[in-house]
Structure formats: structure tokens, C-alpha cells
C-alpha positions in Angstrom: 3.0 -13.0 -24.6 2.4 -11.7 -21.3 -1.6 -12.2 -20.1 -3.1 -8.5 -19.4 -4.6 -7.2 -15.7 -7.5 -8.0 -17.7 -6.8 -11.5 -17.7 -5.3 -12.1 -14.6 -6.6 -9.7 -12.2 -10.4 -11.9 -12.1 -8.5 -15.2 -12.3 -6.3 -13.6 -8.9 -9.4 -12.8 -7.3 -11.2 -16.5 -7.9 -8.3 -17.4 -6.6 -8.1 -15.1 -3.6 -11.4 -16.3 -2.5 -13.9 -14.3 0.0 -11.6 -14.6 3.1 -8.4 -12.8 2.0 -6.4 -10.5 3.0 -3.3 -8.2 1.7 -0.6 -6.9 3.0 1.3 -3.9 1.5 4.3 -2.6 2.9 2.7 1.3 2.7 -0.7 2.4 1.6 0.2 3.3 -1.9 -0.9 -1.0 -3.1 -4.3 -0.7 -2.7 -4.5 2.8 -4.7 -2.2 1.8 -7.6 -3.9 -1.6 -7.8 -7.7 0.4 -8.0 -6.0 2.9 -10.8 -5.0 0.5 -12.5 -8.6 -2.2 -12.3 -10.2 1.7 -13.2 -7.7 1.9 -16.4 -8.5 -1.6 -17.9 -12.0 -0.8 -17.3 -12.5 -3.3 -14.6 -14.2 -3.2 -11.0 -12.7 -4.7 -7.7 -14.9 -5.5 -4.9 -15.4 -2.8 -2.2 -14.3 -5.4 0.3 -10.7 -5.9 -0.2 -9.2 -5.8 3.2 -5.7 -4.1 3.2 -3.3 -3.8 5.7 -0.7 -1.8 6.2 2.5 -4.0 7.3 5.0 -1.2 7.4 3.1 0.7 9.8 3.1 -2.2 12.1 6.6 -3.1 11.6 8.0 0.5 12.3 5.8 0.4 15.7 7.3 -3.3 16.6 11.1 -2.7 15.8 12.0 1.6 15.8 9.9 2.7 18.3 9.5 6.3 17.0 8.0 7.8 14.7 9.7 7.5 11.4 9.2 4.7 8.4 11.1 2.3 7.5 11.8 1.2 4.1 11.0 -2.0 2.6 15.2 -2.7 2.2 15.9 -1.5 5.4 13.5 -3.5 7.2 14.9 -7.0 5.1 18.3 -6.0 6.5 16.8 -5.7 10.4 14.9 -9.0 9.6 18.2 -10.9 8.1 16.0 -11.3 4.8 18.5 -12.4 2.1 16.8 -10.0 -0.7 14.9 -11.4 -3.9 15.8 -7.9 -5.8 14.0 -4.7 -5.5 11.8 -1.8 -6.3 10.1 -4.1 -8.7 6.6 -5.1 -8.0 6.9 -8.4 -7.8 10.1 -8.6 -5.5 8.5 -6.6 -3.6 6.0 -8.7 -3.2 8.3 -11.6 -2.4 10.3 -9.3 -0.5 7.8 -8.7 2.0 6.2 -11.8 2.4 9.7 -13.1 3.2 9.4 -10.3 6.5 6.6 -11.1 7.2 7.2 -14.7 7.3 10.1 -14.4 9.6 8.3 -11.7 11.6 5.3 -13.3 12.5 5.5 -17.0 12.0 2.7 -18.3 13.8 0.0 -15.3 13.3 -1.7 -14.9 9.9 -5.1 -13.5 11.8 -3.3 -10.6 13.5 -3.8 -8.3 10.8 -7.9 -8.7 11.0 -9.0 -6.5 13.0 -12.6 -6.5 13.1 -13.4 -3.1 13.0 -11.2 -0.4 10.8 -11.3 1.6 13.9 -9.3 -1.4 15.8 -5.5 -0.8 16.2 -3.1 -3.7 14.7 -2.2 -5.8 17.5 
């Protein structure tokens, strides 16, 4: 049987520690993820830091304003794809991007201030 948010979500943060940070490729992560702590009656810290990698991604490599989608950008990065539109490839999906986008820089997404522009 499958462990519920209830049981993982606390065990994830633990895990997480204070100095975390997520990436979701969009803004909708950080919404669905309080919905669903607010559903199972649980509460997540005010001080998740999320950051937006698509928004980054579409300034580094279109150069206009449009978006561009989580399968399309694993095609410009020469990601061989774990799946998709699934939560958890996604996931994997992404962090496979980002790995190959930004090797060296795991700070670059701190800014200090909300107000700061991603680098």
C-alpha cells in the first residue's frame, strides 16, 4: 500500500531541511502542493522558497516572450525523456534540465530578496 501525503509529506520536509529550495517548471507546484497539505489537513511552513525554472529558461534560450513547455525545453536541452505529464517524471524530467543547464550553479536561484530578478 502506498504511504499517504500524510505520511510522507513531514518525512520530505525532515528531509528537506531548513536550507532548501524548489524548483517547478511553472507556478502551478507550489499551489497544488498547499491544496493538497490544506486537504489532508496538514500545514507547510510559510518559508518554502520556490522558483520558477521555466521562467528562467524561456529568458535564457527564446528570447521573447512566450513559454516553453516542459517537453519542448527536454528536446532544446537534448534530455532523453523519463515519461511525462506525470508528477513524478516531471519531476525527474526537470531536474534532468536543469542538470544539464546549469551544472555548476545550484545558488543561482536564491535570490535574496523576492524583489531580485533570477540571474
Amino acid at each position: 500500500m502506498k504511504d499517504t501525503l500524510r505520511a510522507v509529506l513531514p518525512r520530505f520536509l525532515q528531509w528537506c531541511g531548513d536550507d532548501h529550495l524548489f524548483g517547478e517548471w511553472g507556478t502551478s507546484d507550489e499551489l497544488a502542493l498547499r491544496q493538497n497539505a490544506d486537504a489532508y489537513g496538514l500545514e507547510l511552513p510559510e518559508d518554502l522558497l520556490f522558483r520558477d525554472l521555466q521562467e528562467k529558461f524561456d529568458r535564457d534560450y527564446l528570447y521573447e516572450e512566450q513559454r516553453c513547455s516542459l517537453s519542448m525545453a527536454v528536446e532544446i536541452m537534448g534530455v532523453r525523456i523519463k515519461g511525462a505529464h506525470d508528477a513524478l517524471y516531471d519531476c525527474v524530467n526537470t531536474a534532468l534540465i536543469f542538470e544539464k543547464w546549469m551544472p555548476d550553479t545550484l545558488d543561482i536561484l536564491n535570490p535574496a530578496t523576492e524583489e531580485e530578478d533570477l540571474v
